[in-house]
N, C-alpha and C positions, 0 to 999 in steps of 0.2 A: 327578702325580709326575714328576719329573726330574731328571736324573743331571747339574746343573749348579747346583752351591749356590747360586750367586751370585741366581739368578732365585727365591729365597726369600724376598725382599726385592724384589723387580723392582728392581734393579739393576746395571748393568752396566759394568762400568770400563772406563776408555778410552773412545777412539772406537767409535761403531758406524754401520752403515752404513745407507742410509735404508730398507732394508727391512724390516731388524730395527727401528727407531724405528717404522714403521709396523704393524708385527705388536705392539710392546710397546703401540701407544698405541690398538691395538683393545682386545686382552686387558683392557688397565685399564676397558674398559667394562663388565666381568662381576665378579660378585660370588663369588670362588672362592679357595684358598690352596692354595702348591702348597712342598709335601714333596719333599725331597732322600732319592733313593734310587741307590744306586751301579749303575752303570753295566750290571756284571755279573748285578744283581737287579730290570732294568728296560729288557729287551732289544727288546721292543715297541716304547717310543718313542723307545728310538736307531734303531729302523727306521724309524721315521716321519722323526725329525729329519732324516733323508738325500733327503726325498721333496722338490725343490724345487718343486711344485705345491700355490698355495696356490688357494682360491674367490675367482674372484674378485665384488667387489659394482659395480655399477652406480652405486647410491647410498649410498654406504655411510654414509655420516653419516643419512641416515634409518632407515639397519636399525639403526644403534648407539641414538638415539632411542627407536626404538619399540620394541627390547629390554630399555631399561632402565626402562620404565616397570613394571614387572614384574620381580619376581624367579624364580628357578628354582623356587625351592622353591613358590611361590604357584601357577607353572602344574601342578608336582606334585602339589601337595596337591589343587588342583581337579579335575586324569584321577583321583586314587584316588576322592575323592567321587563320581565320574562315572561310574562302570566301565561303568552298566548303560546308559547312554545312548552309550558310545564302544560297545558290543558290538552296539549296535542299529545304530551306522551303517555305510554299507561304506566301504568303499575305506580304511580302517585299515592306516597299516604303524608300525612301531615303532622307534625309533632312540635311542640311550641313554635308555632308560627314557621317551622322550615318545612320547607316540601324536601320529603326523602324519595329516592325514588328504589323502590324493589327488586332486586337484582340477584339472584343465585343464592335465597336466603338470609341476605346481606341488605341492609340499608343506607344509602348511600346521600351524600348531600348533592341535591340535582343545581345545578350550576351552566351557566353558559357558555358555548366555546370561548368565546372573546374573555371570561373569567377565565376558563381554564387553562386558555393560552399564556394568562399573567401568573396562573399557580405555576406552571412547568417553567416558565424565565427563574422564577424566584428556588423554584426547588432546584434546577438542575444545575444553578450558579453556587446556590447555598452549599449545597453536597459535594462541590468541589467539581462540577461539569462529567457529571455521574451520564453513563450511557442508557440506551433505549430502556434495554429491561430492567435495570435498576429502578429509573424513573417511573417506569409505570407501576412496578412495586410499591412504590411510594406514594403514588396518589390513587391508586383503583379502591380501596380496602375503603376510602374512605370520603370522596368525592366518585361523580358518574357527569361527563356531560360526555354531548356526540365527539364519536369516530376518536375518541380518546387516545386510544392505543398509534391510531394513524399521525395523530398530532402529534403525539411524543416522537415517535420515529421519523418525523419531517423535520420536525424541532431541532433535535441531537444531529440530522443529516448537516445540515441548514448552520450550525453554530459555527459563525468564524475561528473563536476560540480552539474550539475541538479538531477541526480541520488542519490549521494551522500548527499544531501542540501536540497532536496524540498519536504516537505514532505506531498504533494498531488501528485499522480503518477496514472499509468493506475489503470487496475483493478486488484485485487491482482489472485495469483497464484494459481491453483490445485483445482482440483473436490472436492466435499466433500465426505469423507469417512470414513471408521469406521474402530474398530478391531473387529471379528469374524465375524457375529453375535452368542452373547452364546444362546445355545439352549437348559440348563439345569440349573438349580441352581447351586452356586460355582462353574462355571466353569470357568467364568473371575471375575474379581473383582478389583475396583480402591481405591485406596488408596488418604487422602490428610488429611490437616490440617487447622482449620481453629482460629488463633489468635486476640488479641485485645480484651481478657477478663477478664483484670483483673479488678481486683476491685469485684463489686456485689456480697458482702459477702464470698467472697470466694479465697484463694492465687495462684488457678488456673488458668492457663492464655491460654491454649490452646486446642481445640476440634479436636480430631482426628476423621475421619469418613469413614470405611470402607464400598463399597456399593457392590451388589450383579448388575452385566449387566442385567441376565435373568430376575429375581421375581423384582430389583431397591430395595430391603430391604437394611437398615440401621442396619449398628452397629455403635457404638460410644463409645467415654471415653476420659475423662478431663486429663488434667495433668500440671503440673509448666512447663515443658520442652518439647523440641523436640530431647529426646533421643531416640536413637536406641530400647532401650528397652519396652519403653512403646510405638510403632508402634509393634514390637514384642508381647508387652502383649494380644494386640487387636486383631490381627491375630489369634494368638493360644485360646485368650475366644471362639471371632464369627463364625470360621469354626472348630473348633474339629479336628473330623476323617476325615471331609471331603474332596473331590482328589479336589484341585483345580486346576486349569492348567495356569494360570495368572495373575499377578499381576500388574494395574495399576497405575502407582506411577508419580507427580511430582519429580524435582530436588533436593529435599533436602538433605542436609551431609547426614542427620544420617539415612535416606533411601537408602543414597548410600555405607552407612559404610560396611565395610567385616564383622560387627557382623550379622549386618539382613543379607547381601549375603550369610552368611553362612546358617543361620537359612532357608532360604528360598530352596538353595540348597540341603540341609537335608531333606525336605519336599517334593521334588522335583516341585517346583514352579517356572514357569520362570517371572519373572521379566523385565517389559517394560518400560523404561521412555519417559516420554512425551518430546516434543521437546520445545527447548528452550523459552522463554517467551509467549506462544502462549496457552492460557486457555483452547481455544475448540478441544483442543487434548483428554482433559478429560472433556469432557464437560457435564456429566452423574453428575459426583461429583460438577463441579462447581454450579449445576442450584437446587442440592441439599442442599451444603452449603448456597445458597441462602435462601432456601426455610426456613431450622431450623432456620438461625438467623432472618431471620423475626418472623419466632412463638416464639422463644426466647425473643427476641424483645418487642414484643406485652402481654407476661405473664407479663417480666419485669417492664412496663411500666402502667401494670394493675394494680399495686400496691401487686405483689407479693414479698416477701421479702425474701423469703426462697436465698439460694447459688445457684449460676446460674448452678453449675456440674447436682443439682437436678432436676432445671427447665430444662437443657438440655435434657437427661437421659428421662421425660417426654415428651417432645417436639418429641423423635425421634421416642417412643411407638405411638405416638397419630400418627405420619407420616402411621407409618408401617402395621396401623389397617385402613388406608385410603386408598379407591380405587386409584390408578396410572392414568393418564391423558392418557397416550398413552396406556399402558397394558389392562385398564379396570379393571382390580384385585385390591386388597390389594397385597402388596408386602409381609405382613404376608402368605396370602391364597398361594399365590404362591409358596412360601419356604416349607412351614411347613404341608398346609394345613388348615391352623385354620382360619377359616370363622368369622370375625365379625356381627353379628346379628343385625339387627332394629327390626326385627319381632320376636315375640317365635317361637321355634326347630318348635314347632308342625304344627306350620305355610308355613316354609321356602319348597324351592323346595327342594331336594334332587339335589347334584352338583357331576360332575365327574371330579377329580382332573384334571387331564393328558390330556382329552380332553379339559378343559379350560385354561388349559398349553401350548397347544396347537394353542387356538384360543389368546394367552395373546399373545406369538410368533407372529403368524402374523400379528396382530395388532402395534408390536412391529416394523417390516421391513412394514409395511404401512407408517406408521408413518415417519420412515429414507427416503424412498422413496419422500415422500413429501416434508419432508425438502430439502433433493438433490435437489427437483427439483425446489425451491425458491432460495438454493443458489448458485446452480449452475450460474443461471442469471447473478450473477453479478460478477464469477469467470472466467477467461480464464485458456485454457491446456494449459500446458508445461509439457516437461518434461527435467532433465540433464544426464548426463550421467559421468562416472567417469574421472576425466581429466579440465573438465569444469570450467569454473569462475564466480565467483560470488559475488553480492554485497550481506552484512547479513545484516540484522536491529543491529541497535546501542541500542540494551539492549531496555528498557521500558521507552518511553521518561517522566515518572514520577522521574524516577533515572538516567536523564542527564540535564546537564546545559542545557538553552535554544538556547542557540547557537552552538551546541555542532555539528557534524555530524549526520544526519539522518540516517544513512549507512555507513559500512566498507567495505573497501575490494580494490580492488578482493582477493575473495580469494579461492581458488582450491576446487573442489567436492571430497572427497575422496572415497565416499561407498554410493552405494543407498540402504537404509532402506527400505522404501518400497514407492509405489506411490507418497507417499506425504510427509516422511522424510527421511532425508539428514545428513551424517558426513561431516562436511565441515571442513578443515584444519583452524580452526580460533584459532589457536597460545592458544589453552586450554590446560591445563594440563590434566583433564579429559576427558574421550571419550563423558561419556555422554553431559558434556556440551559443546561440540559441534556437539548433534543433532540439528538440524533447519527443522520446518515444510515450506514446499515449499512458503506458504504465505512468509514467510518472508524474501525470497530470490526476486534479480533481478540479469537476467543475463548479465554477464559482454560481453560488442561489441568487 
């Protein structure tokens, strides 16, 4: 009510001065109408009207926001449905008709989860799908109902949007883990390729690199293609006779072709593929491929002119005659036995293979230990089970538009692999390409 007609209309003639433009252009953010009652019949808030002390806000374009998300009547209706639960809490004080509730100094609008769960939909979309602590920022200052803080961070877990779209997220998935450990020469062995060689005197354009788990010895050979046969030819040079028991392979065709499944099946080798776009599945061979294209690299660049298949070919000898960073050995010494010398025979100690086989092993699970326990740090467990849903990673975001989805899904677990890979129903033709290492999985709410 007020004893000034004119603000019937929220309108004010003439000039006004910026304080009253700021008082008129909060007011207009509440949803209220105001009645002309004279002067005489409305003594109240000509008394007020004389008080030049208004509240002041801090933020005040956020308190008008997060007010009008909400109407008055809505937070009303919800304390009357509420009575029994505002009567149960303390710290209750009451101020035109709202129950505020007491909080850290702070007076708060006490509200029910079931409202509060409609304020954080409305805020957390409004704001453009604003994270945990943003959200609570935004509503603690000025609403209180239960377990608040837990709801928003359920909320924000839980939004398919966010899941799907944002591609900063908690900490990724699964312990770090290995396959075997091998405990013998040729007993595991990963397979991969490494491209982008053409040119440097030579028509070959890709480096195959077969590595050994136990001794980390290198085989290699160049070729124009990534045919079936020439992984095939590499295989049958580098192990012979020897019983291998595993092969680790990226996703490539022509690794997955039924010429090598047969070849391999013949041989009786089983054949593992790494899980979809995820490097450190193999990641023995990838820190390897690193390693030759740098001394590649580096001959290259020295002004060596010869065909890179040569310089390669070299490159992978000088590796293999070089003590291992984790083994402590030559990965030659380990395989073969063949000790590289700095000193003359007559010089050197006398060595015991088997025993230093031995000690190269445990040096080996030292090593993995170590790492687990750096990366573990910054990995949470999970585990799925078959039946479950799941969000996959959208491919290599090198091979998607920048707007593209971070994540598909849901979509169903079919098979657990083992700890940390997963057959996930993701509409492949092939089985192998839809294994997924748990990293790259979130689970569907």
């Amino acid at each position: 009510m007020s004893d000034h007609r004119p603000l019937e209309s929220m309108r004010v003639k003439g000039k006004r001065d910026e304080a009253l433009g700021e008082l008129l252009h909060y007011l207009s953010q509440y949803q209220f109408k105001i009645i002309y009652s004279k002067g005489k019949d409305n003594v109240e808030a000509d008394s007020l009207s004389r008080n030049p002390v208004l509240e002041c806000f801090e933020n005040e374009e956020d308190v008008l926001k997060v007010v009008n998300f909400v109407s008055f009547e809505e937070i009303e209706q919800d304390q009357k449905s509420n009575q029994e639960l505002i009567q149960e809490s303390r710290n209750i004080v009451k101020k035109s008709n709202v129950f505020f509730k007491n909080l850290r100094n702070r007076q708060r609008i006490f509200v029910s989860q079931e409202f509060g769960l409609r304020l954080i939909q409305k805020i957390h979309k409004f704001y453009g799908h604003i994270g945990t602590n943003h959200l609570c920022r935004k509503i603690r200052p000025f609403y209180y109902f239960k377990d608040l803080d837990k709801m928003v961070e359920d909320f924000c877990k839980k939004c398919e949007i966010c899941i799907k779209n944002k591609t900063r997220s908690s900490r990724p998935l699964g312990k770090l883990s290995k396959l075997g450990p091998a405990v013998r020469p040729f007993e595991i062995m990963s397979l991969d390729t490494v491209g982008g060689f053409s040119g440097k005197n030579s028509s070959k354009k890709f480096l195959h690199i077969l590595v050994d788990h136990f001794s980390r010895r290198a085989f290699a050979s160049a070729s124009k293609y990534q045919r079936a046969r020439d992984f095939i030819s590499l295989i049958d040079k580098s192990i012979g006779n020897e019983d291998v028991k595993i092969i680790l392979a990226d996703q490539y065709p022509a690794i997955n072709s039924s010429l090598l499944r047969k070849y391999l099946e013949k041989r009786n080798i089983h054949l593992v593929f790494t899980a979809v776009d995820n490097p450190e599945s193999n990641g023995l061979n990838e820190r390897l491929n690193q390693t030759l294209v740098n001394r590649i690299r580096c001959k290259i660049n020295d002004s060596d002119k010869r065909p890179w298949p040569i310089i390669a070919h070299e490159c992978v000898e000088e590796y293999n005659r070089t003590d291992h960073s984790v083994t402590q050995f030559s990965p030659d010494y380990l395989m073969f036995g063949r000790a590289s010398q700095i000193v003359p025979s007559e010089l050197s100690h006398p060595r015991d293979l088997e025993e230093d086989r031995t000690e190269a092993l445990n040096n080996s699970m030292k090593n993995f230990e170590q790492n687990k326990l750096r990366v573990d740090k910054t990995r949470q467990e999970d585990q799925f089970i078959e039946g479950d849903y799941v969000y996959i990673q959208n491919g290599n975001k090198l091979n998607r538009d920048k707007l593209d989805e971070v994540r598909k899904g849901p979509h169903q677990i079919l098979k657990k692999i083992s700890t940390s890979i997963y057959e996930v129903d993701s509409e492949k033709k092939n089985k192998s390409g839809s294994l997924f290492h748990i990293s790259k999985l979130r689970r569907a709410f």
